[in-house]
N, C-alpha and C positions, 0 to 999 in steps of 0.2 A: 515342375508346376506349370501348370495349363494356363495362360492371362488370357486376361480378357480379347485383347486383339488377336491373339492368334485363335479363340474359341469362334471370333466374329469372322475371322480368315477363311477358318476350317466351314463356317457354317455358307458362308459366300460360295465358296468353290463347290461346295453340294448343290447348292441351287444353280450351278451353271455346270453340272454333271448332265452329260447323257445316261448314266448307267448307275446305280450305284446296287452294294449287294446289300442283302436282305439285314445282314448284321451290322451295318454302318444305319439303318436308319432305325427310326421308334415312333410313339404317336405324335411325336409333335409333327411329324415329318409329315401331313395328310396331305399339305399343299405340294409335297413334292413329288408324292409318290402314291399319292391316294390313300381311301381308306384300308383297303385291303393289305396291302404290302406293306403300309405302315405297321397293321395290328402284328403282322407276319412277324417280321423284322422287332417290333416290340417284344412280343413272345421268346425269339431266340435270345434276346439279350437278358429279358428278365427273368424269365421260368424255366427256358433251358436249365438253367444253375439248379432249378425247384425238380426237376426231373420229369419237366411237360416238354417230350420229341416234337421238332418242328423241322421239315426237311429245309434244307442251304438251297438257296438259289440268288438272283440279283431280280433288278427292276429297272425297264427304262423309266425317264422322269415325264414327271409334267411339261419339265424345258424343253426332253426332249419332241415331247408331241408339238408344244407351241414353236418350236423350231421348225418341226417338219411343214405346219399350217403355213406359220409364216414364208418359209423361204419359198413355197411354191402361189404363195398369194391366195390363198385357199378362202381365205374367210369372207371375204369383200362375194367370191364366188357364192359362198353358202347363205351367205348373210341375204342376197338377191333373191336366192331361190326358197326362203323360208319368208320372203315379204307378204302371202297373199298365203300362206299353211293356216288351215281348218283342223286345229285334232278331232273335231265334232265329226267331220266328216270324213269316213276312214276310208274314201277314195284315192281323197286329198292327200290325205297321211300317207301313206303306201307310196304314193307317186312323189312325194318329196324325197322321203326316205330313202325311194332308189336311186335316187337322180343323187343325193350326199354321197353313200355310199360308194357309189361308181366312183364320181370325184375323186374321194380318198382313195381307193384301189386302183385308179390309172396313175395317180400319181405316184412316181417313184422314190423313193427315201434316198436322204440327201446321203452322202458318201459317208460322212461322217459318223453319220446314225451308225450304216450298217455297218460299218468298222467297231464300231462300240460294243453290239450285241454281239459281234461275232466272237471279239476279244473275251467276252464276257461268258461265251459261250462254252469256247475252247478253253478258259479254266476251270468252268463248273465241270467240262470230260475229263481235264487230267485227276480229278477227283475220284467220280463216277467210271470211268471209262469211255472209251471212243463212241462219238454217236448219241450220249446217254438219251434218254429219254425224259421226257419233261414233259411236264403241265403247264402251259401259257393261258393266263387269265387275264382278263380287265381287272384296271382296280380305278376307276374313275375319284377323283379330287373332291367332290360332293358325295360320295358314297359312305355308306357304315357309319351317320351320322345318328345322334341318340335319336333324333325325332321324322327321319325319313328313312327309308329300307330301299337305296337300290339295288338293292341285291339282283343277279340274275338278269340286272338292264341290257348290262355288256358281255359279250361272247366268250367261252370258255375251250381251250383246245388241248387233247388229252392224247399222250402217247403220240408226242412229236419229237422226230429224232432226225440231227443232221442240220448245219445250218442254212439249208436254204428254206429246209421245210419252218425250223424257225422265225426267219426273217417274216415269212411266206404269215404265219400264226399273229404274229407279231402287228402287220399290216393288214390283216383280219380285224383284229383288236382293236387298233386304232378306226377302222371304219364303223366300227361297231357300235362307237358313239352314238352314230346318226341312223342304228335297228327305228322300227317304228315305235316301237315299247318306248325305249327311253328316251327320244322326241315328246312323245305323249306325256310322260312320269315329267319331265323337265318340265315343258310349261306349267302343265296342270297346276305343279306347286311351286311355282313362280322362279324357277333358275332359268338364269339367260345361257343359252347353247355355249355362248361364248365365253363367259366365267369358269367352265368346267372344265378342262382339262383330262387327259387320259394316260394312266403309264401302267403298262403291262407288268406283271410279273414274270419271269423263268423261273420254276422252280422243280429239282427232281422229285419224279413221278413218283409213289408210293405204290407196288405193286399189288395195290387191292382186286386187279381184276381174277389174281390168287388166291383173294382170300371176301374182306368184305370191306364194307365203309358203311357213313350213316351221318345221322345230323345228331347234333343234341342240343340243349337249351337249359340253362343254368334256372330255367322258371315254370311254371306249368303254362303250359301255352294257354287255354282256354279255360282259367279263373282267376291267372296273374298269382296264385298262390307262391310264396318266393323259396317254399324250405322243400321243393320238389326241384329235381334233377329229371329231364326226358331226355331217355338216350332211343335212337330209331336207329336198324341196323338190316341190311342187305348183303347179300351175296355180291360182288363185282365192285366195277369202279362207280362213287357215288351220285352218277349226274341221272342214273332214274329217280333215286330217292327225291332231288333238290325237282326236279321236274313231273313228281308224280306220276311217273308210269309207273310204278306197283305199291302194294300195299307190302311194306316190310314191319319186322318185329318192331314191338316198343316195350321199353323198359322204365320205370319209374325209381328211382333213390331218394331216400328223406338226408338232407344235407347235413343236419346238426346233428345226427348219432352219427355218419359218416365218419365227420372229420372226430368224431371223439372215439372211431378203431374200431365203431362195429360195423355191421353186414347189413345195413338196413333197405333191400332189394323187395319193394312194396308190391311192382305188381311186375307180369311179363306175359305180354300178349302175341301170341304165334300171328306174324303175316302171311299172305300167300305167295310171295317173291318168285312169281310166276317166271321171270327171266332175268339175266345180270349181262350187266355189258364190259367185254373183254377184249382185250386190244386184237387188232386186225392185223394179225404179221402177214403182207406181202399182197393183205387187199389195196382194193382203191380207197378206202376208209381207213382211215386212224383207228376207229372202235368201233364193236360192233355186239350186237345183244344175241343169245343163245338162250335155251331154255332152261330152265334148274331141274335138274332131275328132282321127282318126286321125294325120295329117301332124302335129299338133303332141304327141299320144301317143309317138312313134316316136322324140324327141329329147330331150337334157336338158334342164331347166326353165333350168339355169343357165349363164352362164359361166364359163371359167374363172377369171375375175376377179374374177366376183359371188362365187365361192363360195371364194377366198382371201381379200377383203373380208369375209368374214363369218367364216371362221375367225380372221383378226387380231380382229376382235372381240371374238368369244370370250374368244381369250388374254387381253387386253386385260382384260374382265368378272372372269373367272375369276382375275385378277392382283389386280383391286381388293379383290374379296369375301376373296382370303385373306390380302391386310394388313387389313383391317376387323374380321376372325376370329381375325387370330392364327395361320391353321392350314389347310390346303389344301382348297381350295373349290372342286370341280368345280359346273361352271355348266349348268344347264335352262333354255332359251331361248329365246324364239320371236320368229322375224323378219318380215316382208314387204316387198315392193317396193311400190315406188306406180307404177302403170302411165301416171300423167299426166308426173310429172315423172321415172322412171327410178333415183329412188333409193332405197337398204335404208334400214330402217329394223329397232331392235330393239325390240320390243311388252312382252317381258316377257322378266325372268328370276329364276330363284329356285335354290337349293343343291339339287344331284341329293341326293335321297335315299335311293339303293341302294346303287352300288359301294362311296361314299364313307364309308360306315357300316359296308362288311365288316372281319372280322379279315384284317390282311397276316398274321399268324404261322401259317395253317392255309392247305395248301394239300389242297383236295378236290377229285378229280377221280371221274368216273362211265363204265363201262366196262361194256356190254353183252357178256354171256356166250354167247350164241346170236344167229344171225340167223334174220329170218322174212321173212315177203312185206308188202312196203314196200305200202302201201296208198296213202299219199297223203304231198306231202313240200309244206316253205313255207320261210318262213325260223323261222331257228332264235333262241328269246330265252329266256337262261339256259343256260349249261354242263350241264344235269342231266336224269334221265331218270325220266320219272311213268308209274304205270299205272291202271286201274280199267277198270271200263265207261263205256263213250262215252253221254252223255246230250246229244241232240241238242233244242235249244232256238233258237227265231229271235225267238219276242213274249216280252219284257221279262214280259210281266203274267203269262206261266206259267213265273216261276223257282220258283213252291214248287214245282214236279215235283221240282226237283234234290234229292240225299241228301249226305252228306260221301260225302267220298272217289272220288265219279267224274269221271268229265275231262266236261266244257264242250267243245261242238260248236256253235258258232253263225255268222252271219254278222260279228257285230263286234260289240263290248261298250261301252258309255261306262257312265259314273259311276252309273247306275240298277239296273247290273246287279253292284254293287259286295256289298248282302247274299250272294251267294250265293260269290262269288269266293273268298273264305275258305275256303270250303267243299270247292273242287275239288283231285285231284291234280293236272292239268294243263287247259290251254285251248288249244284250234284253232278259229282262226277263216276265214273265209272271205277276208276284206279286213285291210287295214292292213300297216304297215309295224313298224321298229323303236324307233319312237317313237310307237306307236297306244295305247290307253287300254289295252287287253289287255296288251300288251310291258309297262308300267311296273307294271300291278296285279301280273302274277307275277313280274316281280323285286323289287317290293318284298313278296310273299309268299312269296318260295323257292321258285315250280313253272315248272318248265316250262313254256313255250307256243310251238306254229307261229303264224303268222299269216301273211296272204297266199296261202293255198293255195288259192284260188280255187271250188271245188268240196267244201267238204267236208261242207256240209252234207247232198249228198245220197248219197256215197263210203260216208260212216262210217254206221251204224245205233244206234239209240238200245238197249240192252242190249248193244252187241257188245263184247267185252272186248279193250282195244288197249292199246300202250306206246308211249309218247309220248317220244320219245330226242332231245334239243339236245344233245348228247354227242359228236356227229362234224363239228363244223366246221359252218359255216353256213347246211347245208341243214338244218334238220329232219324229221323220218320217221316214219310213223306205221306201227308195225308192226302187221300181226294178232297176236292172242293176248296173254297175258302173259309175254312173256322174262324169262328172267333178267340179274338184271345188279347187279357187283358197287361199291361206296361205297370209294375206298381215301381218307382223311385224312393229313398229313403235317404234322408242327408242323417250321418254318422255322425255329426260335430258335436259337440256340448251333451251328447247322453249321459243321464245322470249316475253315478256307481252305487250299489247298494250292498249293506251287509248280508241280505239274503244273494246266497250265490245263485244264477242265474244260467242254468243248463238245458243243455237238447236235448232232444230224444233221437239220434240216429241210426239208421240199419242198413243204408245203400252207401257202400264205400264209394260209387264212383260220383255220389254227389257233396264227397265228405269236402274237400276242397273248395269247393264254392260255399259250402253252408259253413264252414269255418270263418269266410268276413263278416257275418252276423257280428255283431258282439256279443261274446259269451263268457263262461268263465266254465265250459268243458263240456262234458258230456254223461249228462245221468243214466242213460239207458241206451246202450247197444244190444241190439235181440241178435244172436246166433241164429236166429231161426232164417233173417234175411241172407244171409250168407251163406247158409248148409243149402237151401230151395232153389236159390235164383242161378250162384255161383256152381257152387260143389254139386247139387242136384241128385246124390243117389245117398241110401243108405249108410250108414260105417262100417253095417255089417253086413255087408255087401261086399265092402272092396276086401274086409276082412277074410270072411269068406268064399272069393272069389269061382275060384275051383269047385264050390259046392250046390252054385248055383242052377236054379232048377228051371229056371225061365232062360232059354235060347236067345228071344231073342230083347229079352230084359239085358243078358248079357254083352249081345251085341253091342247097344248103347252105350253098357259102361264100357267096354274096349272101348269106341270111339271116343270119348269124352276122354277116357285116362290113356292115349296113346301114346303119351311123355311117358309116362312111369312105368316101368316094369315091375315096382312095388308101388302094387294098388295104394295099399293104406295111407303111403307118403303124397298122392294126391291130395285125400282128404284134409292131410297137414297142412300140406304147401299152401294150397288155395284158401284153406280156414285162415291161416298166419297171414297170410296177405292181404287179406281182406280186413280184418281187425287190425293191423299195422299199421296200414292205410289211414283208417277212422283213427287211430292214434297218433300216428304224425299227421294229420289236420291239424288235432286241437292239442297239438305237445306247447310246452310243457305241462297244460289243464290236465285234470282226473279225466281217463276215458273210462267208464264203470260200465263192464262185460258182462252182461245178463248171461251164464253157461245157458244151453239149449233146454228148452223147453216147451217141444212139441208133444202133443197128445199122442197115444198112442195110432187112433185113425188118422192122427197131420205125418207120423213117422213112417206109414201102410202108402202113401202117398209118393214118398221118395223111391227111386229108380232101385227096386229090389228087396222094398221096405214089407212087401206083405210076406214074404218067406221066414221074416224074422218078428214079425211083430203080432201080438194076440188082440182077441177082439174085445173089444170091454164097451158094456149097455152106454156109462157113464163117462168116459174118457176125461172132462173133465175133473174129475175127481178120482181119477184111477194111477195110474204108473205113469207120471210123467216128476218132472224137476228131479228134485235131490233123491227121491228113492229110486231111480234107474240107473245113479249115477255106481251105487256101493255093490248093484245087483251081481249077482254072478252070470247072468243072461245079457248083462249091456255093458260091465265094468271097462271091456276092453274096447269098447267106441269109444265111454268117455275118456280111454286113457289118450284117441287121438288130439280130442278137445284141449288135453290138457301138455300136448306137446305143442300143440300149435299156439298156445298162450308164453308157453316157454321160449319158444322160438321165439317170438313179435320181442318178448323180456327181456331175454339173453342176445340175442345175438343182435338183433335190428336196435336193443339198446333202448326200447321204448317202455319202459319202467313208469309211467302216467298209467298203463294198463291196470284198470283193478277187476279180477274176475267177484261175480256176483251170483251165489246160489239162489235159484229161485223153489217157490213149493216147498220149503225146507217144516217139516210139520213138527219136529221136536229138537230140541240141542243136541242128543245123542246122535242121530243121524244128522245132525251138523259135524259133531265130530267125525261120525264115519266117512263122510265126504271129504273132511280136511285131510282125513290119513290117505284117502284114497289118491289127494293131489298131492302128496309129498312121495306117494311113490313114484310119481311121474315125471318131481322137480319143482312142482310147486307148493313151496314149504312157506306156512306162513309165518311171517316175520325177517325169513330170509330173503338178502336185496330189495326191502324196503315193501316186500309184499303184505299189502292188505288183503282182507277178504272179504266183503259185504253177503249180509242175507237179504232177500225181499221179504217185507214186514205189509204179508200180505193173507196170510191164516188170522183167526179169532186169537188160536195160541201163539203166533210170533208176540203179541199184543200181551197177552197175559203173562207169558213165560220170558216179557223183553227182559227182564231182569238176569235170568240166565243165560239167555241167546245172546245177553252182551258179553258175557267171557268167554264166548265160541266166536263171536265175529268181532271185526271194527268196525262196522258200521251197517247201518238200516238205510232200505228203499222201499217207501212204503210205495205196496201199488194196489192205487184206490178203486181199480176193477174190482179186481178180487177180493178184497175187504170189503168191500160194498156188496158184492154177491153173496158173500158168503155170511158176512152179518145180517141181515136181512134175510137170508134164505131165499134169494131165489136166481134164476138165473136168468143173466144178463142178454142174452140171445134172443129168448124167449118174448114176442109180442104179444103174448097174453097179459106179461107182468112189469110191461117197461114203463110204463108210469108210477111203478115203485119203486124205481132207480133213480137213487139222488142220494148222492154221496155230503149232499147236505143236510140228511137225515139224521135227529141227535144224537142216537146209538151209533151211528156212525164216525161222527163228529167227538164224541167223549172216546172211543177206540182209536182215533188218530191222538188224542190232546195223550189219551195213557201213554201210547208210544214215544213219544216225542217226550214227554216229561219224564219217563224210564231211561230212556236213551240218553238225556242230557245229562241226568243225576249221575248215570255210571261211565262220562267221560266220549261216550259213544257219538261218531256224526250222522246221522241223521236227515233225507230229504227225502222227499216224493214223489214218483214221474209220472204224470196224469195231466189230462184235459182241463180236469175241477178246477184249478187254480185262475185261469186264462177264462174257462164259459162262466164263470163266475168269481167275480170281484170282490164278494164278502167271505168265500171260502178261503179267497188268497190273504186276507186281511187275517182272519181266522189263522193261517200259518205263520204269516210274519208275528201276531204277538204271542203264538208261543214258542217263538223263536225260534222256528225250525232251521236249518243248516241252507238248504239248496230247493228251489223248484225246477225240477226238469220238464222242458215244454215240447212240443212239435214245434219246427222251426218257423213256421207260419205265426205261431202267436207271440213268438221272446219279445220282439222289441214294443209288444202291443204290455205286455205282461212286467216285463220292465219297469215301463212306464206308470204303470198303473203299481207295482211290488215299492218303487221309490215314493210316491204320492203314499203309502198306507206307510209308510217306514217313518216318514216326517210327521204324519201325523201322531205315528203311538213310540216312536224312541227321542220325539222332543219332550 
């Protein structure tokens, strides 16, 4: 049995350790060993057992750094030469910096030290073997704190072998304190030089430059959404990825079907991983970068196994840190393979410092008032839209050019170019991805940044005045000029709940995540349509019949687009399943209700190889689209892709909220023919909880609701179409658009039938349309007759809400 005084014994003699190994210490340990090698050293003791690889190594201490200050009189020195430091002025800054620097690297380490590490050294080889090789990192005492990110302040040194080269790294590390970044980072947010402390880690290398490595984060980085998993993955050892020299894969996991043993892999975006950096046997260099051949550019780093493997991790990490905290702890991560023996390993991880810091009770969104000529587009980091003049800079050594307030144009940014960052409205860069040094500095500064736009440095001009917009979904765009564009805030607190359930209208999967903090209670109408155009973009029966294709170079497009698959048709899957998965782990556990595809046949002539299959019709509207193209002998076998990629999201991603929704459905029998036609495919109704919805939007869904309730579970009225078709006229047409108004009383007694048929036989019942939200007495009109749900654009919920609780009070008191 352990007492207490020998517990306080054992914990004294750690703090007057030079060296301790990675498994002797844990998080309480920051003061001793920093953030980094504490998270380390926690990891092997708890998760290890959990079955999360964490490579063995040691750590010198905090003591040891304040030993080596002290015994050479160091600080009294620094303390002098930081009397009159400007971080304002990056002259200033530079010139101190080097003057620290030197300091600590003339000075020698006291005997003791380097007896410590060496000790320490030559036990981690009799492990490994002679020489081994090793990663020496900073892990700074103020570091991988919940509400500051110094990540990347202090120096990292990869594939060092032999202990003078280590000593050599080591003595790097501790100079590395006083880089100009973390000079800058320290004051800014009020840490005294002195307070700080530095203890390095050893620990053996992972031989990714064999294989790959990557970051990931236990949250979505840019909506704070917490039930995504982003894993990012390259070829080589991971310090391009953490420093954004290229754009590598990303991958997305929904955490809560995860951990309950399905496959739920939402989205996977091919990088260009233009080059990887591999150790330098017998250069002047420890590592050194090489190009990726093409053939292994063109495919993902990972499989699908690796990259479920590493989101259980995640979870896992991300599960421990928030019992250790008390309180929910999105995880910053970084993994690699070892390309000898095959298996992940995790290097490091520390507490995201951005989403997990934001207010949940304000929801701000950002809405450009004009559009202009798209200059240049990358991916999008940060919800929000920045303007100034573009100042284009590539050498680190001329950031005094920069001013406040202009956007940053460069190739890629790491920790050096940290002074000036502050400084900009927004950053574009040339390379990186959504976990590159750029992506993390402007979320954790509130601005906007593209990255990965390949070209911009020579696109954009240095005085040109541009607006910088991550404001539309996951591309970013650089527009000419300065647009307008408007800031709306919304405080979340005290909204009121209402019986009428209160739904979206969604069809862009990559804005599902953000429009999920709306407050909702799901999703009334997802269109296939957004997804098969924007995403998938060619025909079904196209990939279908690939081989038979009579346009060259129609062809050509779909080869490039489908370069993954050598079975065409499993594109149209994959990307359909992904993209509706997505829309469903947003808003899980809510209804997501899947409107199946319902393009006209001139919207289907449109798609990439859609006119060789598709006939002409005067009418289109009223011709071969929804549920009759679904049973046809001419189209059965596209919708059977439709109806695998619904299986997939159900079965295996484990997202059972999916309800598919037949639209155009003109009689119950061809309801039924439809339901047999999904049961061939696996989608059997009633089986795993499966509903089936009709849209209750023909004269006869209305008249015949009495029977289309023992074909369906439930009704969506869509008040387009009911309104066109009641009325006779069509809705496009500006001859007759001032007899459009779904507030008209035949129209109005058509909705009341439905909705009183529907409720009498047990049936749920809502509507997804505008009427509800542009007018106030139509929505009052729904609530007392009790309809089920209103599905809105997401622009109007909380407008609609507001005004659905006000009419509730007044006619259910």
């Amino acid at each position: 049995m352990v007492t207490a005084a020998k517990e306080q014994s054992f914990q004294s003699a750690k703090e007057r350790s030079l060296v301790l190994w990675l498994n002797e210490v844990g998080i309480d340990d920051i003061s001793l060993v920093g953030g980094k090698n504490a998270s380390l050293g926690e990891m092997i003791q708890q998760l290890a057992p959990r079955g999360v690889n964490v490579p063995n190594g040691f750590a010198t201490t905090a003591y040891a750094y304040r030993y080596f200050i002290q015994a050479a009189g160091l600080e009294e020195k620094l303390r002098s030469l930081f009397s009159d430091l400007d971080i304002e002025d990056v002259n200033n800054l530079r010139q101190r910096g080097k003057q620290a620097r030197s300091l600590l690297l003339n000075t020698p380490f006291p005997d003791e030290l380097k007896e410590a590490i060496a000790t320490a050294y030559d036990k981690l080889c009799e492990t490994y073997g002679a020489d081994t090789d090793v990663a020496v990192r900073s892990s700074a005492t103020a570091e991988d704190l919940p509400d500051a990110s110094f990540a990347g302040q202090q120096e990292t040194y990869l594939n060092i072998n032999g202990i003078e080269a280590v000593l050599a790294a080591c003595h790097r590390c501790f100079a590395s304190l006083f880089t100009d970044r973390a000079i800058s980072y320290r004051q800014s947010r009020g840490f005294d030089h002195f307070s700080v402390a530095l203890s390095v880690g050893v620990q053996k290398m992972v031989r990714s430059d064999l294989a790959s490595s990557g970051v990931m984060f236990s949250i979505d980085t840019e909506t704070g959404f917490k039930n995504a998993a982003l894993v990012t993955a390259a070829y080589g050892l991971g310090e391009n990825i953490v420093q954004g020299a290229i754009n590598p894969d990303e991958y997305y996991v929904f955490k809560p079907t995860l951990q309950q043993g399905f496959r739920p892999i939402l989205a996977k975006r091919l990088g260009t991983k233009e080059f990887k950096m591999i150790y330098d046997i017998g250069g002047s260099k420890f590592t050194k970068n090489v190009p990726v051949l093409p053939s292994e550019r063109e495919k993902f780093v990972l499989q699908d196994e690796e990259i479920l493997q590493l989101a259980h991790w995640a979870c896992l990490i991300e599960e421990h840190y928030s019992q250790v905290r008390s309180t929910d702890t999105p995880m910053d991560i970084e993994w690699a393979k070892d390309g000898i023996t095959g298996e992940l390993f995790i290097v490091q991880a520390r507490p995201e410092t951005v989403q997990s810091q934001r207010s949940k009770n304000v929801l701000r969104s950002y809405h450009l008032q004009d559009q202009g000529e798209v200059l240049i587009t990358g991916r999008s980091v940060g919800a929000s839209i920045g303007q100034g003049k573009a100042t284009v800079i590539i050498d680190v050594n001329k950031i005094d050019h920069f001013r406040d307030g202009e956007v940053l144009v460069t190739d890629k940014t790491d920790p050096d170019w940290e002074p000036i960052l502050k400084k900009a409205s927004a950053i574009v860069t040339n390379q990186g991805g959504r976990t590159c040094h750029a992506a993390i500095i402007a979320r954790e500064m509130g601005i906007p940044a593209i990255v990965g736009c390949g070209n911009a440095t020579t696109v954009l001009k240095s005085g040109q005045e541009v607006t910088i917009s991550c404001a539309e979904g996951e591309e970013g765009r650089v527009y000419q000029g300065l647009l307008p564009f408007a800031v709306k805030e919304v405080a979340l607190e005290n909204l009121p709940r209402t019986r009428t359930k209160i739904l979206m209208n969604v069809g862009n999967p990559s804005e599902a995540f953000s429009l999920a903090a709306i407050p909702n209670d799901g999703v009334g109408l997802t269109r296939l349509e957004f997804i098969i155009a924007n995403q998938i973009q060619v025909h079904p029966l196209a990939l279908l019949h690939y081989d038979e294709l009579e346009d060259e170079s129609v062809k050509a497009k779909i080869e490039e687009l489908t370069a993954l698959y050598e079975d065409k048709p499993r594109y149209f899957v994959e990307k359909l399943a992904q993209g509706v998965g997505t829309l469903a782990a947003a808003f899980y556990p809510n209804p997501v209700v899947v409107r199946m595809s319902d393009f006209k046949t001139n919207e289907y002539a449109n798609l990439l190889g859609g006119k060789q299959f598709e006939p002409k019709e005067e009418n289109p509207m009223l011709g071969w689209r929804g549920a009759a193209r679904y049973y046809d002998r001419r189209y059965r076998s596209a919708y059977a892709l439709e109806c695998q990629a619904l299986k997939q999201v159900r079965e295996e991603m484990g997202l059972t909220n999916v309800i598919p929704m037949i639209p155009f459905c003109r009689t119950p029998e061809e309801g039924r023919r439809v339901l047999a036609e999904m049961a061939k495919h696996g989608l059997e109704r009633g089986k795993n909880g499966l509903e089936v919805y009709v849209m209750c939007e023909l004269p006869n869904n209305v008249i015949m609701a009495e029977e289309f309730s023992k074909v369906f579970d439930g009704f969506s009225i869509g008040s387009n179409d009911l309104t066109q078709l009641t009325l006779g006229l069509d809705r496009d047409s500006a001859l007759v658009a001032d007899l459009f108004d779904e507030r008209n009383e035949g129209v109005k007694r058509m909705v009341k039938m439905a909705i009183t048929t529907a409720k009498k036989n047990g049936r749920k019942i809502g509507i997804c349309g505008q009427a509800p939200s542009d007018y106030p007495e139509f929505a009052q009109f729904l609530v007392e007759l009790g309809i089920d749900s209103i599905s809105l654009n997401p622009d109007s919920v909380l407008k609609t809400l507001l005004m659905v609780a006000e009419v509730e009070a007044k006619t259910l008191s």
